[in-house]
N, C-alpha and C positions, 0 to 999 in steps of 0.2 A: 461600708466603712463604719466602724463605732467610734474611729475617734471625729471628732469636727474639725478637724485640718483648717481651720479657719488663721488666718495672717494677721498679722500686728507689727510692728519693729519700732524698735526706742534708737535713735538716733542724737550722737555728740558729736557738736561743732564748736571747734574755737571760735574764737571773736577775734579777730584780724584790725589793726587799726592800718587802713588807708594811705596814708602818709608816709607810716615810718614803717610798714609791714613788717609788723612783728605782733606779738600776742596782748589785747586787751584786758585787763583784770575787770572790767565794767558790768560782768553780767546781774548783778543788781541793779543796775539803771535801767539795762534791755527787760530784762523780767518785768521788772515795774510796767508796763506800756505793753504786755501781752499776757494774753489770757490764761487761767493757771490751768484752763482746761487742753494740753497738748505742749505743756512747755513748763519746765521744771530747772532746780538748781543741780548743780554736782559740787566735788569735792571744791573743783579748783575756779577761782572767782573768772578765768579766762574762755569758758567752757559753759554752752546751755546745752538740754539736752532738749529734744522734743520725742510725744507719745503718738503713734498715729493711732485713729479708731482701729475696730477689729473690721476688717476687711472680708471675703473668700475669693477674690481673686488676684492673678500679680498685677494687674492692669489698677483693681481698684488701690493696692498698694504704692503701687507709683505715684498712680493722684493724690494718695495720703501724702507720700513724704515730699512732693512738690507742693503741696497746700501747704504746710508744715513749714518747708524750705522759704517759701516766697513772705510768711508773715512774718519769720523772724527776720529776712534780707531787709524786709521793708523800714522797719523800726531800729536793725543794726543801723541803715543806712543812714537816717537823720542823725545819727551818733558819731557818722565818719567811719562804721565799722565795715564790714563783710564777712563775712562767714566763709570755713575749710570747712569740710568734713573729711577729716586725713585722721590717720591714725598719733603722727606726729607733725605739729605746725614747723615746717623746712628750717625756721630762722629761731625755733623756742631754744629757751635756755633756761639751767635750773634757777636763774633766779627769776624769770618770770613768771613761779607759783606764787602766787597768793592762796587762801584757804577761805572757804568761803565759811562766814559767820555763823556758826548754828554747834550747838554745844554736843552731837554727835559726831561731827566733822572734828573739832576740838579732841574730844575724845578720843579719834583714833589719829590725830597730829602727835598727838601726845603718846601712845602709845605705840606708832610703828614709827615715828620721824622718819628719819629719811627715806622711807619706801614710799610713804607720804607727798613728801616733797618733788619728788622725782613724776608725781603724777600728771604731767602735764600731756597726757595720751586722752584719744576718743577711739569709740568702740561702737561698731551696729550690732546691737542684739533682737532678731528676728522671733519673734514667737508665733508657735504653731499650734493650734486646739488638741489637746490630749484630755479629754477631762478621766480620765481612770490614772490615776495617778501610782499606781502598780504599775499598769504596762508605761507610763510616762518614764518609768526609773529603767524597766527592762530597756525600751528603746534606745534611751540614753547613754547603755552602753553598748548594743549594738551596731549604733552609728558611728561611734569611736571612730574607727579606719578612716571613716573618710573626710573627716574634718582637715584634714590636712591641704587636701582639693579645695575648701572653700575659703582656709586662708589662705594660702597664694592668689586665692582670686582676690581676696580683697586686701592683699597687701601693701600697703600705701604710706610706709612711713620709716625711709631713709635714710633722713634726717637727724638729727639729735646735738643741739650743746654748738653748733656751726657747725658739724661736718658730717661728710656720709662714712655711717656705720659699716656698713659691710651689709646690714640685712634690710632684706626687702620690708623686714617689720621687726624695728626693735621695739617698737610699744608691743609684741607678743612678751619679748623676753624681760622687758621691764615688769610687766603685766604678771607674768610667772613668777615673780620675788614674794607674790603674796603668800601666807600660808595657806589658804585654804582654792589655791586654784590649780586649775591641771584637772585630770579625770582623779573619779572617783575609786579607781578600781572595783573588783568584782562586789556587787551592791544587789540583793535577790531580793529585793521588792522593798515598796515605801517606805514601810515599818523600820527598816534597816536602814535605807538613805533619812530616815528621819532623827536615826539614832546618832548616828555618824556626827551629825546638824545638835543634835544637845551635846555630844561629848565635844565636838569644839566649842560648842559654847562656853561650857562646865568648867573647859581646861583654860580659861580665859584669852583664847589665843584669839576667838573673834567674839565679836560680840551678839551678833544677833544669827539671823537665819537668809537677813539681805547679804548677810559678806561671805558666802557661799557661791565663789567667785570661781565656778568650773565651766570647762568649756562648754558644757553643756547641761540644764539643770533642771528639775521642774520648777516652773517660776515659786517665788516664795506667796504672791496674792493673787494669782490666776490660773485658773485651769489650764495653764500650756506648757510646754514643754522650750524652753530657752537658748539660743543660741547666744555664744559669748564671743566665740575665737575670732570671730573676725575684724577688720581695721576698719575705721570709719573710710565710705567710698564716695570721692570725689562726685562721681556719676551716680546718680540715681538706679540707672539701668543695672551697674554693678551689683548695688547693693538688692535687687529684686530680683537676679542673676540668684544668686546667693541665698535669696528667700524661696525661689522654684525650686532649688537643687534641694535645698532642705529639708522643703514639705515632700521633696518626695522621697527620700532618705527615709522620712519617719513614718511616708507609709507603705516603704518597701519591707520595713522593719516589724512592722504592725502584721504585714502579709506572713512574712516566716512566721511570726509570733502565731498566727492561725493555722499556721501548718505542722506547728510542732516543732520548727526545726532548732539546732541545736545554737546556742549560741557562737559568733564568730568575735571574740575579744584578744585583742592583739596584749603581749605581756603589756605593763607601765612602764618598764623602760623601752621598749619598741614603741608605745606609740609618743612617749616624751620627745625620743630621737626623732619621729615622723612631724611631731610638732617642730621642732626647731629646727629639722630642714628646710619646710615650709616657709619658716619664719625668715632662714637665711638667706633662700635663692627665688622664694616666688615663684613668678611661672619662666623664669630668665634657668632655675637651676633644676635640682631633678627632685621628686617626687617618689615616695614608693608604691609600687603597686598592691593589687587588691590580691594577693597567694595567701598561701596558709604561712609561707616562708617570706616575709618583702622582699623582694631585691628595689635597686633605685632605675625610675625610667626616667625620659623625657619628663617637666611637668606640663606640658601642654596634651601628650599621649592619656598623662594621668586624667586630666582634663574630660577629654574625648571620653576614654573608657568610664569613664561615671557615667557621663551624662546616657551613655551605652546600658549600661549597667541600671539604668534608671528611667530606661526606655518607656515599660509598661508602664509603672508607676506616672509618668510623665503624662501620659497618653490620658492616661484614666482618667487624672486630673483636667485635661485638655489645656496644659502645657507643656506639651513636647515642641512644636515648630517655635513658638517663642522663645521657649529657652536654647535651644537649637541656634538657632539665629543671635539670640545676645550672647551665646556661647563662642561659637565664632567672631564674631565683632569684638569681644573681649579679650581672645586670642590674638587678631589682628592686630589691636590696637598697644597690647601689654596692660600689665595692671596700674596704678598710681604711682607703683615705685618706678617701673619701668621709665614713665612719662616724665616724673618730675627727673630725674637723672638727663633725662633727654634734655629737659628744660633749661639744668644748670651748664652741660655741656655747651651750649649755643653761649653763653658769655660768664660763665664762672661766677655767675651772681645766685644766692640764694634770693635776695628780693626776686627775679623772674621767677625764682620757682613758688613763692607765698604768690607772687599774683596769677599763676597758672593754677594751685590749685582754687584759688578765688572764684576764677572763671570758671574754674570745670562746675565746681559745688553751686553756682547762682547759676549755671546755664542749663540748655537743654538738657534730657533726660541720659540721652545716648552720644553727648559732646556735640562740639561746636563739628561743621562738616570741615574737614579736611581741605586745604586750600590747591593741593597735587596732587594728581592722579596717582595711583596705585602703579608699579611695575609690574604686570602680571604673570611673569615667568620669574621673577628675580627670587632668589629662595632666600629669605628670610632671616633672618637669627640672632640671637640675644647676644651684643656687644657689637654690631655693625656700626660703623664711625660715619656712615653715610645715608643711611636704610635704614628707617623705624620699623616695628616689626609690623606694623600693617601696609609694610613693603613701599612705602611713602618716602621720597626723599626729605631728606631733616634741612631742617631751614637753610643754613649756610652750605648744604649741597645743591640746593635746589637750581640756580642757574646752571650751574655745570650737567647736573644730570638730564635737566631739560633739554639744553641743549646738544647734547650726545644724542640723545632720542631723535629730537631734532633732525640731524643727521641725517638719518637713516639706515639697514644694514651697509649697501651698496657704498655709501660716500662712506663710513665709518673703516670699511676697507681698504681703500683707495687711500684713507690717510695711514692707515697702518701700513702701507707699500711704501708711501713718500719716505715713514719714516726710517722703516727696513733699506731706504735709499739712502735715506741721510747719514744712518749709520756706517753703511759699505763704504762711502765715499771719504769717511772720517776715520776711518779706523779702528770704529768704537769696538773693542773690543776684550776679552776677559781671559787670562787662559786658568786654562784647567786640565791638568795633566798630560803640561809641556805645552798645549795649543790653543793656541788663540780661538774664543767662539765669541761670537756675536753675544751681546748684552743685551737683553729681553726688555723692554722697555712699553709699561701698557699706558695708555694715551688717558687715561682717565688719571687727575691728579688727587693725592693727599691732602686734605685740608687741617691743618693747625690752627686752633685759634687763639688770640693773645692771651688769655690768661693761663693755658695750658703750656705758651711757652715760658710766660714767665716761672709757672713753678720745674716747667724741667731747667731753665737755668739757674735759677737757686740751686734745683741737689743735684746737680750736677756737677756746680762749681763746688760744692761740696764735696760730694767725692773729691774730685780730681786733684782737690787742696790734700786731701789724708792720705790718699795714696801718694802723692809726691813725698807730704812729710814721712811717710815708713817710707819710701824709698829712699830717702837722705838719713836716716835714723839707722834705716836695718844693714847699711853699706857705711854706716857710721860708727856713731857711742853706740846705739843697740840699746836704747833703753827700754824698749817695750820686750824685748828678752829679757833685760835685766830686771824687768817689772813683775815678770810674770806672765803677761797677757799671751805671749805664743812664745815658743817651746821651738828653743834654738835648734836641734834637731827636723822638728818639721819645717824650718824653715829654711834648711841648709841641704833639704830632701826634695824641696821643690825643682822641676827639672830646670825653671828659669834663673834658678840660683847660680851667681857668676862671680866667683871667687873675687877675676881680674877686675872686676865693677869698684871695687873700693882702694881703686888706684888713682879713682878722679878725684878732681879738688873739695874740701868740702861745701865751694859757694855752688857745686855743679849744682844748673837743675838737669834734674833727669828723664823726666817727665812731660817737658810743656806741650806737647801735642796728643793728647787721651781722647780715644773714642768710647762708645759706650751706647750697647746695646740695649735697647726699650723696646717693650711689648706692654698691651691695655690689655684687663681682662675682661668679661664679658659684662663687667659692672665701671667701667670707662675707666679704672685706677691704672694708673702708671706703676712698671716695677722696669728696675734694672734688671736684664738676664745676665748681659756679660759685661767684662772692663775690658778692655783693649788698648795696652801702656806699652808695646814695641812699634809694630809699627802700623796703625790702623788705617785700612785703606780706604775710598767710599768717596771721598772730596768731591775729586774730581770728576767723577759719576755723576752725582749730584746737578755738579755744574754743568755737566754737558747733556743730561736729561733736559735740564732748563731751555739748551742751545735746541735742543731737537722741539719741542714742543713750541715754542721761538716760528720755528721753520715747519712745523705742520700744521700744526692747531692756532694758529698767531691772532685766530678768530674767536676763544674761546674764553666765556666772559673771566675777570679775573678780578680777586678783592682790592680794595683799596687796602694800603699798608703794606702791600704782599711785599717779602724779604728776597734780596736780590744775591743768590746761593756765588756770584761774580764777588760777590766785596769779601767774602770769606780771602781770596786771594791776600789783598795788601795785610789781612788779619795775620795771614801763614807767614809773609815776607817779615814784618815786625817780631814776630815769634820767633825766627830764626835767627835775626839779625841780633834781638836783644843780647847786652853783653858780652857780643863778639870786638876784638880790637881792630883801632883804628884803621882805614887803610884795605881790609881786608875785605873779602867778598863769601858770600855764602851761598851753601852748593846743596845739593843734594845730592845723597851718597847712594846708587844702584846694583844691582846683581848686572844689572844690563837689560837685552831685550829676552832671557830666558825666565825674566821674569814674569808673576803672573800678574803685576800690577804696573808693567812697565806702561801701558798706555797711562795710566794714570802719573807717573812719575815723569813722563815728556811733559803732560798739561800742566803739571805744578810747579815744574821747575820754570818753565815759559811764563806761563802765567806770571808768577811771584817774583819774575826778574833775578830766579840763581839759574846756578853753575847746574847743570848735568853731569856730575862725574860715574865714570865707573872706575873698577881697579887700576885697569892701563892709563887712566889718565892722570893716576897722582903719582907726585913725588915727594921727596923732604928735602928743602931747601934753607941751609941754614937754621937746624929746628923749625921750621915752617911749613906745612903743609900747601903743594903749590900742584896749580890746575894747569899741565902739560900743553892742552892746546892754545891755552890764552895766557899763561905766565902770570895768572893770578893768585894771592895768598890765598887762601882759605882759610876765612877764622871762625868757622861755625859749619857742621854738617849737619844736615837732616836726614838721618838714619833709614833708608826704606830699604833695609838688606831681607831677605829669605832667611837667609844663616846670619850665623853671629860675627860681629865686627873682627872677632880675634884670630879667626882661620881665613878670613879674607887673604886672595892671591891674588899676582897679577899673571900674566897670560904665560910671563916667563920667572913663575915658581920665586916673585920676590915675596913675602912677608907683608905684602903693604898692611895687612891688619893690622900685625904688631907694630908699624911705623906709626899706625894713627891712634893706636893708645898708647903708644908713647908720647905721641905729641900733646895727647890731653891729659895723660899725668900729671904733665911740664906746664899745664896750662896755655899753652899756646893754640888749643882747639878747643872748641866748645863742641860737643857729640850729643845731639838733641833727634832723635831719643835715645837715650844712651846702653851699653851694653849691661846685661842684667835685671832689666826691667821686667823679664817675664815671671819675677819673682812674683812681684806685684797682680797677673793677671793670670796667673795659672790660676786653674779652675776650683781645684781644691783651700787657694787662698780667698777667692769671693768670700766665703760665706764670712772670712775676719771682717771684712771692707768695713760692717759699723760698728767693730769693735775700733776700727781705726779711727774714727769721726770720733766716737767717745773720746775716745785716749788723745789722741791730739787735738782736736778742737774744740773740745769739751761742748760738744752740742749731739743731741739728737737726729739720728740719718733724717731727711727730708724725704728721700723715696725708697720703698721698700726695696727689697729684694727677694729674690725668689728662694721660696725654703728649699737649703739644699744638705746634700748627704757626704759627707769625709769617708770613704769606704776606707781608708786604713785602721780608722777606729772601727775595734770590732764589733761593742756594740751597733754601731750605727748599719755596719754591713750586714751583719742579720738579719736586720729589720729589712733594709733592702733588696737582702737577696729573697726574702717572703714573697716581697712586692716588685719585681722588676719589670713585671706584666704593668703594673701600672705606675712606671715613673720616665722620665728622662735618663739616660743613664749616657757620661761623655768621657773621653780621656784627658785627662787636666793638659795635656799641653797641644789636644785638640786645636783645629782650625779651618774654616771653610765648612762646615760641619760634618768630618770625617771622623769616623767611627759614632757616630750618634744614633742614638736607639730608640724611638720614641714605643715604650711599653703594649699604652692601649693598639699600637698599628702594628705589630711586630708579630710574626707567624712562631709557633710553638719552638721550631728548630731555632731562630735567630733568640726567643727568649734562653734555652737552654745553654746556647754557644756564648751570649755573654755571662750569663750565672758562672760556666765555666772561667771565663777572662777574667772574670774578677774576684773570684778563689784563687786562681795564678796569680795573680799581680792585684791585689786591694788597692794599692798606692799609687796607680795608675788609671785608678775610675775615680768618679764623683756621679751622684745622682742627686735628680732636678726632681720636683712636682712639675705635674702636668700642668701648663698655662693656655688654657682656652684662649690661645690670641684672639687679639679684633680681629673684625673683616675688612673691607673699604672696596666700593663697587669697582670691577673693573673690567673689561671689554674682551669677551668670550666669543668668538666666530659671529661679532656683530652684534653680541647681545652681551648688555651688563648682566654680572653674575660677581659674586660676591668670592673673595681670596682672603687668607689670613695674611698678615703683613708685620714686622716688625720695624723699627725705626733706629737707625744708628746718626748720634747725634757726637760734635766736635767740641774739646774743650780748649781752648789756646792760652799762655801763660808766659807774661813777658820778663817774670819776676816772681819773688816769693810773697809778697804782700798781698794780701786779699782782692784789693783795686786792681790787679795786675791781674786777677785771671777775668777770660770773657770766654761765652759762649757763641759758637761762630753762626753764622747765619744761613745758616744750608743745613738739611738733613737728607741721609740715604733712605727711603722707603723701601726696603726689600718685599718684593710679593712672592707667596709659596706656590707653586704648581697647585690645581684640583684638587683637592682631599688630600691635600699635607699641609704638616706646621711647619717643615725644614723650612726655612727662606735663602739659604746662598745660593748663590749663582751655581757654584758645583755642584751644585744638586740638583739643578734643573729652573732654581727659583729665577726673577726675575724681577724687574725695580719700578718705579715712578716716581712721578716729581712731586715733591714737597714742598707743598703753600702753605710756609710759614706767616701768619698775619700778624706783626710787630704787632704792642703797644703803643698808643701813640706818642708816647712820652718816649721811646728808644727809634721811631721810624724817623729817618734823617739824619741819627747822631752817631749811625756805627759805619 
C-alpha cells in the first residue's frame, strides 16, 4: 500500500442547554475550560468542533472520538449543557445562530448572509492518509458513486425551524447552497484541483482554500484525503462505520489506480441526483446502485452491496467482521433520522427527540441496549407504526406485543375462533356483490396517540368545514365559479353533480356526516387519500370490533385515556337531530337488507335511538314525512342509500323519492346527507379540496393530500399515460376499491388495458402517486407479521359554525391482505381496532 490509510475525524456537536432543550450560543465559555489541543471554534457560537489524533485503526478511532466526546460532556456539564452530534439540533431555529467572534467569520456573514445564518448544521469529516496528492485528487473522484451509501448512513437531521422536513438530512441540502460544494467534476491531477481552488479564489466567490466545501477533498493542511458528506452521528459506532467504509473506498481506488483501470465517474447531474436522494430518504428510501447505468434499489441492498463490493479491501485492512457487524447493527437499528422520528412519534414532542439524541451522543459507542427483545421472524420495514426497524416493538406497543407473544401460537388461535364465534353469532357481516361475508377482524390493535389525534382533528375539521361551504356555494350563488377558481363545466361534468340538489333550502347543511380516508407514509406523515361526503360507512365497524375484542382479548393490557368508539353514537343522534322540527323523530333512510352496509345501518339506527326506514315504510302525511309502522313524523333523515334519493321506489312503483325531495324543498325535512353530494367527493374533485380551504376559509390545508392527476386534462394524461406502470390509476366515481390499479403490482396486460380506458374515456379516471402505506403488526397463522393499513376517520356537524363541528371518537383501521396496498373489505382487506389515546384535556368531555 503507498498510501498511509491512516484515520483522523473532526467532529461538530451543538451545545444543547438542559432545561430548556434547545440550542446554546456559549461555546466561548466551554472552549475556555478545554484544551486548544482537540477542540476548536466554528462559524456558529452553538457549535464546538473537536480533532482526534491520527489514529490506524477503527478501534483506535473510537477511543479517539469517545476521549474527545467525554472531555467536552464534562465541562458542557457544569455549564448545564450537553452535547448532539446531529447534523440538525430537532428544536433549532434560524434564530438561534449567533456567529462567532473572529473577523473571518465576519467576513463571510457579510458576504453570503443568509446562507450564513442558516448554518446551524454539524458535519463528521473523516480523514484518510493519502500523502501523493495526485492520486489524492484521482481517488477523490473515483469514489464519487459511492458517497451516497455513507450519507444515508449517517443521516441524522429531520428536523429544521420546529418541524420534520421530509429529508432524512436537510443539513446536506442546506450544506449544498454553498458555492463551492458538491463534487468537483472531471479534475486529472492536483495541479488542476489546485487551479480550480485559485480561480474561485480570484473570482471572489470564496475566500481562501479552507471553503473548498466538496464532498470530498484533499485536505487544505494535511496529507489526507477528506470526507465532508456526511451528518454528524449520534453513535460513535456510526460514525467509525463510516470511517471503515471509507478507508476502504480509497484503497479500493488506489488498487484500480495500480491496475490501470479506467476511471468509473458518474455524470454531475447523476451523481447531484444520487446525493439528494440520499439526502431525502436515508436508508428508509432507495439508493442507486453501483451499474454503468443507476437504476434506484432498496437503500439497505445498497448498504450490503458496498460493504460486498468492499470486501477485500476490508479484509486487508483487517476490518471486514467489524464493519460487518456495525453494518448490520446500523441496518437493524435505522440511522439518526429514522430514530429520532421514532422518538417524536411516542409523544409529539420535539424536546424527547433533543434529549434522545443527548443520550445517544453522551452514551455508549453502539447505543444504549434495547429494553425488548427482537421479533425474529417479523419482517421489518421503514414506516411500521408498531415495529422499529431493528424489529423491536416501539415503546407504546410494547405491552400489547409482549403480550401477544405471551400467548403463544396455540392460545393466539383459539382466540381467533372465539372471535370468528363472536362474529357468526352477531351477524357481523359485509356484503360484497349481493352477499353477505364475514368481516376479517385481526386481534392485534392500532395504536393512536394523543397528539397525532389531535392534529388529525384540526385538518380534518378543516376539510369538512370547506367542503360543506362548496357544497352550499356550488348548489347556491356559485361564487367560486364566478370567481374563477373551477370552471362551471367541470363541475357540472362531475358524475355526482345533481341538478335536483339546489331545490333544498339555503340554511341546508348537506354535509354533516364526512368520512375521510388517511394513510402514513413511510416517514410517519399523515395524508388524506380520499373524502367521502354521501354516504360513508365504517362507524359501526369500528364500534363493534371494540364489542369483539371486549369478548375475546378482555385481557389485553390497554392505555389509559383510550376513547370509547360507543359515544361516537349519541355524537350521530345529535347530528341528526340538529335543526330538525319540534315534535318530530329522526330516521334513517335504507335500500334495505340488499344492502351492503345494512348491518351497519341496523347498529346505528338502534344505537342512536332513530327510526329504521326503508321505502315501504314511508309516506306523506299532510306535507310531513311519516314512519308507517309507528305513525311518527320524520323531521330529519340520515341518508345511507346505494343510489340516489330521487329514483327511490316503493315496493308498489310509488315515487317515494320524489315525495322526499319534495318534502325538503318545502323545508319540512331535513336530508342529511343530502342528494348531490357526490359532487364534493368524486375523485377527480379531491385534488380542488385545498383550493377550497383557501377560498373559503382563508387558511392553509392542515394535511396534505396525495398528489393526484385530472386525466381529462390533456396535458396531465400524457404524462400519465408514460407512467401508468408507476401510479394509482381509479374511476372518479369509484368505490369499494373497484376498478383500482395499483401500477408497480399490475402485469403488462392489466397496464395496457387501462392505457386503453383511459384513451376511451379520460374523464372518467384520475391518477394517484404511489403511497408506501404504514404497516402495524398483525397476527399471521399465529405469528405477527406486519400488513399495510389505512384509517377512515368521522367528522360530525350540528351546525355551520366552527364550534359546531367535532371529530367523532372511533376510527375504522382497514388492513390489506399480504403484499397488497388495496385495504376494502371487497377486496379481500380486513380491519381492527383503533386505540385512539385522547388528550387529557378532551378525555371525559366528549
Amino acid at each position: 500500500m503507498s498510501a498511509a490509510l491512516t484515520l483522523g475525524a473532526e467532529e461538530e456537536l451543538h451545545l444543547i442547554d438542559l432545561e430548556r432543550w434547545q440550542l446554546a450560543a456559549r461555546a466561548p465559555q466551554v472552549l475556555s475550560k478545554l484544551p486548544r489541543d482537540g477542540y476548536t471554534a466554528e462559524i456558529q457560537r452553538t457549535t464546538v468542533e473537536t480533532n482526534t489524533a491520527v489514529v490506524s485503526t477503527l478501534d483506535g478511532l473510537r477511543q479517539e472520538l469517545l476521549r474527545l466526546r467525554r472531555g467536552l460532556v464534562d465541562v458542557a456539564g457544569r455549564e448545564g449543557l450537553g452535547i448532539a452530534a446531529v447534523g440538525t439540533a430537532p428544536r433549532s431555529e434560524f434564530r438561534d445562530f449567533e456567529l462567532t467572534a473572529t473577523g473571518r467569520y465576519g467576513r463571510m456573514q457579510e458576504q453570503y448572509r443568509l446562507l450564513v445564518d442558516e448554518q446551524l448544521i454539524c458535519g463528521t469529516q473523516v480523514h484518510v492518509g493519502v500523502e501523493d496528492r495526485d492520486q489524492a485528487v484521482e481517488i477523490m473522484q473515483r469514489i464519487a458513486r459511492w458517497l451516497p451509501v455513507l450519507l444515508a448512513l449517517s443521516a441524522s437531521s429531520p428536523y429544521l425551524n420546529g418541524q420534520d422536513t421530509g429529508y432524512a438530512s436537510i443539513r446536506t441540502i442546506i450544506w449544498q447552497r454553498w458555492p463551492s460544494a458538491g463534487a468537483t467534476g472531471y479534475t486529472p491531477d492536483a495541479a488542476a484541483y489546485d487551479q480550480v481552488i485559485a480561480d474561485l479564489i480570484a473570482s471572489g466567490v470564496i475566500a481562501d482554500a479552507k471553503m473548498a466545501y466538496f464532498d470530498v477533498r484533499p485536505s487544505s493542511h494535511a496529507p489526507t484525503l477528506e470526507l465532508r458528506i456526511a451528518d454528524a452521528c449520534p453513535l460513535v459506532d456510526d460514525a467509525v462505520l463510516i470511517a471503515g467504509l471509507f478507508r476502504a473506498m480509497v484503497r479500493a481506488a488506489e488498487k484500480e489506480i495500480e491496475a490501470g483501470e479506467l476511471r468509473t465517474i458518474r455524470a454531475l447531474p447523476v451523481h447531484r441526483a444520487a446525493i439528494w436522494q440520499a439526502a431525502r430518504g436515508g436508508l428508509a428510501g432507495r439508493l442507486l446502485d453501483d451499474s454503468r447505468h443507476p437504476r434506484p434499489i432498496p437503500a439497505p441492498d445498497a448498504v450490503r452491496a458496498l460493504v460486498e463490493r468492499l470486501r477485500e479491501e476490508l479484509e486487508e485492512l483487517g476490518d471486514l467482521e467489524e464493519v460487518r457487524e456495525m453494518t448490520e447493527l446500523a441496518l437493524a437499528r435505522g440511522n439518526s433520522a429514522d430514530r429520532q422520528r421514532s422518538a417524536f412519534a411516542e409523544e409529539g414532542d420535539l424536546a424527547d427527540v433533543m434529549r434522545s439524541v443527548v443520550e445517544e451522543t453522551q452514551g455508549p459507542p453502539g447505543g444504549a441496549q434495547p429494553a425488548s427483545i427482537a421479533l425474529r421472524r417479523y419482517r421489518a420495514r421503514a414506516g411500521d407504526e408498531g415495529i422499529d426497524a431493528s424489529s423491536r416493538p416501539r415503546r407504546h406497543y410494547t405491552g400489547v406485543v409482549d403480550w401477544v407473544r405471551g400467548l403463544g401460537e396455540d392460545e393466539v388461535r383459539r382466540r381467533e375462533e372465539r372471535r370468528d364465534a363472536w362474529s357468526i353469532a352477531h351477524d357481523f357481516t359485509f356484503g360484497v356483490d349481493g352477499q353477505q361475508r364475514p368481516f376479517d377482524v385481526d386481534l392485534v390493535p392500532r395504536l393512536i396517540q394523543p397528539h397525532e389525534w389531535t392534529e388529525l382533528e384540526a385538518g380534518l375539521i378543516q376539510r369538512a368545514r370547506a367542503i360543506e361551504a362548496f357544497l352550499d356555494d356550488v348548489y347556491g350563488e356559485q361564487r367560486i365559479i364566478a370567481d374563477g377558481v373551477l370552471d362551471d363545466e367541470i363541475v357540472r361534468s362531475v358524475p355526482g353533480w345533481r341538478e335536483e340538489a339546489r331545490r333544498l333550502p339555503p340554511t341546508a347543511l348537506r354535509a354533516p356526516i364526512q368520512g375521510f380516508d388517511l394513510v402514513r407514509n413511510e416517514y410517519g406523515g399523515w395524508r388524506v387519500l380520499e373524502d367521502n361526503v354521501r354516504c360513508p360507512s365504517g362507524a359501526a365497524y369500528a364500534m363493534s370490533i371494540r364489542q369483539i375484542m371486549d369478548a375475546v382479548v378482555p385481557d389485553m393490557p390497554r392505555p389509559d385515556r383510550l376513547a370509547d368508539p360507543a359515544s361516537a353514537l349519541e355524537q350521530l343522534r345529535r347530528t341528526i337531530l340538529a335543526g330538525a322540527k319540534p315534535g318530530t323523530r329522526g330516521a334513517l333512510l335504507s335500500d334495505g337488507p340488499s344492502s351492503s352496509a345494512w348491518y351497519e345501518h341496523r347498529m346505528l339506527a338502534d344505537g342512536a335511538g332513530l327510526l329504521l326506514a326503508v321505502p315501504d315504510d314511508l309516506d306523506v302525511v299532510d306535507g310531513f314525512m311519516v314512519h308507517r309502522p309507528t305513525g311518527n313524523r320524520i323531521g330529519s333523515f340520515y341518508v345511507r342509500l346505494d343510489d340516489q334519493v330521487l329514483t327511490l321506489t316503493a315496493s308498489d312503483g310509488r315515487p317515494i323519492g320524489e315525495e322526499i325531495m319534495d318534502t325538503a324543498a318545502a323545508g319540512r325535512l331535513l336530508l342529511k346527507n343530502a342528494p348531490g353530494n357526490g359532487v364534493a367527493d368524486d375523485k377527480a374533485m379531491y385534488r380542488a379540496v385545498p383550493e377550497l380551504i383557501g377560498y373559503y376559509l382563508r387558511e392553509r390545508p392542515l394535511l396534505e393530500s396525495v398528489p393526484t392527476y385530472r386525466l381529462a386534462d390533456e396535458a396531465e394524461r400524457r404524462g400519465v399515460l408514460e407512467r401508468v406502470g408507476e401510479l394509482v390509476t381509479k374511476p372518479v366515481d369509484g368505490s369499494g376499491g373497484r376498478g383500482v390499479l395499483i401500477g408497480p403490482s399490475a402485469s403488462a396486460t392489466e397496464l395496457a388495458d387501462r392505457r386503453h380506458e383511459i384513451a376511451e374515456h379520460p374523464e372518467a379516471w384520475v391518477a394517484q402517486e404511489v403511497v408506501q402505506l404504514s404497516s402495524v403488526p398483525s397476527v399471521e397463522d399465529g405469528l405477527l407479521q406486519p400488513r399495510h393499513v389505512d384509517l377512515r376517520a368521522f367528522v360530525y356537524t350540528t351546525g355551520h359554525r366552527k364550534r359546531d363541528w367535532f371529530l367523532a371518537d372511533l376510527g375504522l383501521t382497514r388492513v390489506a391482505p399480504e403484499g397488497s396496498l388495496v385495504v376494502n373489505s371487497s377486496r379481500g382487506g380486513g380491519a381492527k381496532d383503533t386505540w385512539i389515546v385522547l388528550p387529557e384535556h378532551q378525555h371525559g368531555h366528549r
